[in-house]
N, C-alpha and C positions, 0 to 999 in steps of 0.2 A: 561704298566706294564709288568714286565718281570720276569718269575720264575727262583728263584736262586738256588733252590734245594729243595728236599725235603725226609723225612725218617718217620720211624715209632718210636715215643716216648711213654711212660709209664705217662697215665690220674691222674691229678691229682682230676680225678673224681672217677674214682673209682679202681684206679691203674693198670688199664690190661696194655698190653704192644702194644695195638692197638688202637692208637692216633697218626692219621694222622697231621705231621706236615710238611705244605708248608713254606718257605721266597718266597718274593716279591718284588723287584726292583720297587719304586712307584716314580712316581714326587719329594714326599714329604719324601722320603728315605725307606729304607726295613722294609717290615712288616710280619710278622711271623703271620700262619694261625692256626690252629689245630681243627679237630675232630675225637672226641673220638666216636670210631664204637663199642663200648660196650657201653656205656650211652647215645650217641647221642648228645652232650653237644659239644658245638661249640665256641671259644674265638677266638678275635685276640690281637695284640700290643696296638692297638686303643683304646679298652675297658679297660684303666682304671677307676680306682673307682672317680679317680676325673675330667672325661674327658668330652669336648663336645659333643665326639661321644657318649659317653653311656648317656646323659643326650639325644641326638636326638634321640637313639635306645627305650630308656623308652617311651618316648611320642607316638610310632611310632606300639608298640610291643603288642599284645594281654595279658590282664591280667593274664591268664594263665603262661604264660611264665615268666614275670614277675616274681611270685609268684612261679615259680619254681628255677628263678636266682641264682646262685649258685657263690661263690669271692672264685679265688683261687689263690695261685702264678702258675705261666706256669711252664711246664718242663723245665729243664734246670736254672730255677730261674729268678730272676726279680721282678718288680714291680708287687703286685696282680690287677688280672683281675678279670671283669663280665663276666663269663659265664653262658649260656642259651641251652635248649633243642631246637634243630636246627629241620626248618622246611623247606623240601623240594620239590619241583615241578620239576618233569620233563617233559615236554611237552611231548604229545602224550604219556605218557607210566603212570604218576599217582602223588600219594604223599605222602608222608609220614609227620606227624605231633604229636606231643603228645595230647592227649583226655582224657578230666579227665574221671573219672569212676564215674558213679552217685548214689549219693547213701551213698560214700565211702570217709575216711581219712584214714590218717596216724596218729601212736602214738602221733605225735608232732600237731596233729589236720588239717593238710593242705590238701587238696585235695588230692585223691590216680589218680594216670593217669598212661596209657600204651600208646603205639607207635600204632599210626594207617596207617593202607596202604590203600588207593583206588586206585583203577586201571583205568587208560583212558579205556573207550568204543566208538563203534563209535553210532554216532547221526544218525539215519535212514534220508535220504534223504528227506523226507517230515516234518521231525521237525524239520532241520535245522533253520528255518526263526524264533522258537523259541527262537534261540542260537546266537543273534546277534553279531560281533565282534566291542565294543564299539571303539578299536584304529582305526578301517577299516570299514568305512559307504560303505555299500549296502553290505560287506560278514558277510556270518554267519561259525561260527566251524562247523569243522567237529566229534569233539570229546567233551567229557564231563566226570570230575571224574566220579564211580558208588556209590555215598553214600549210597547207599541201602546193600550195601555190604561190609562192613568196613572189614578188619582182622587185629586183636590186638596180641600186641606182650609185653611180659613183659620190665618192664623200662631198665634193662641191655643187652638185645636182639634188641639194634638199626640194627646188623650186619645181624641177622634175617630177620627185615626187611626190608632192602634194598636188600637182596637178593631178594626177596618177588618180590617186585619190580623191579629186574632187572639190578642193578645197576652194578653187575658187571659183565655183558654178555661184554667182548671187548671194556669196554669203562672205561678211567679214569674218576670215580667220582666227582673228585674236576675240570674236565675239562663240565662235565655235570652242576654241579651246576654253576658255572660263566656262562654258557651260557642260564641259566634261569634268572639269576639275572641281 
């Protein structure tokens, strides 16, 4: 896969003007990426409304997300998409995920949720054997999110929280996420 460019377009989530969009040179021809870093909400080409892949992504996708799923046309126009509040891991440093709030809806009655960040900690040397590495028989991590310690971020503060996390100390984002995925 080869990147063919990429710029900053206006969400059609919630129209800031910070919605990162990559194309992509794929086997299967160019695919155009986007996440909006005000909503957190992540589409690509693939995701259309009557596609394999979003019929794989539902099966595949915690009911939450689901239930937040959102169909929009992309920037720039085209066929509408599924978009979703994107969830992200980055090795050794944490994750950011949306979390419902308990307790709590929206007018429209749907669960109310905020962006959460944990943060990698290290695993003390004597709990490792705890922390087995399922891919890696006989190692264990050396690290583990801290759920103890969540910090919430409101639904349009995704940019919030990746800073939170780190995300943009000297490293392309969308180069961090492909290399967790």
């Amino acid at each position: 896969m080869k990147q063919l460019g990429d710029k900053l377009v206006n969400s059609p989530i919630c129209d800031s003007n910070a919605c990162y969009e990559s194309e992509f040179q794929t086997k299967e021809g160019p695919i155009k990426t986007w996440l909006c870093m005000t909503s957190g909400y992540t589409s690509n080409t693939t995701l259309t409304l009557d596609s394999n892949t979003l019929k794989e992504t539902l099966e595949l996708t915690a009911e939450l997300i689901k239930d937040l799923r959102q169909d929009h046309i992309p920037p720039g126009g085209g066929e509408k998409l599924a978009w979703f509040p994107t969830v992200i891991q980055l090795p050794d440093v944490g994750m950011i995920f949306p979390e419902p709030i308990p307790g709590s809806s929206t007018l429209s009655g749907t669960v109310d949720w905020k962006w959460t960040v944990v943060k990698s900690i290290d695993i003390p040397e004597e709990e490792q054997h705890k922390y087995p590495d399922p891919t890696n028989p006989g190692i264990n991590y050396t690290k583990r999110v801290d759920m103890k310690n969540p910090i919430r971020f409101d639904k349009l503060c995704f940019m919030d929280a990746a800073e939170e996390l780190g995300m943009f100390k000297n490293v392309n984002p969308i180069d961090e996420i492909n290399k967790s995925n």
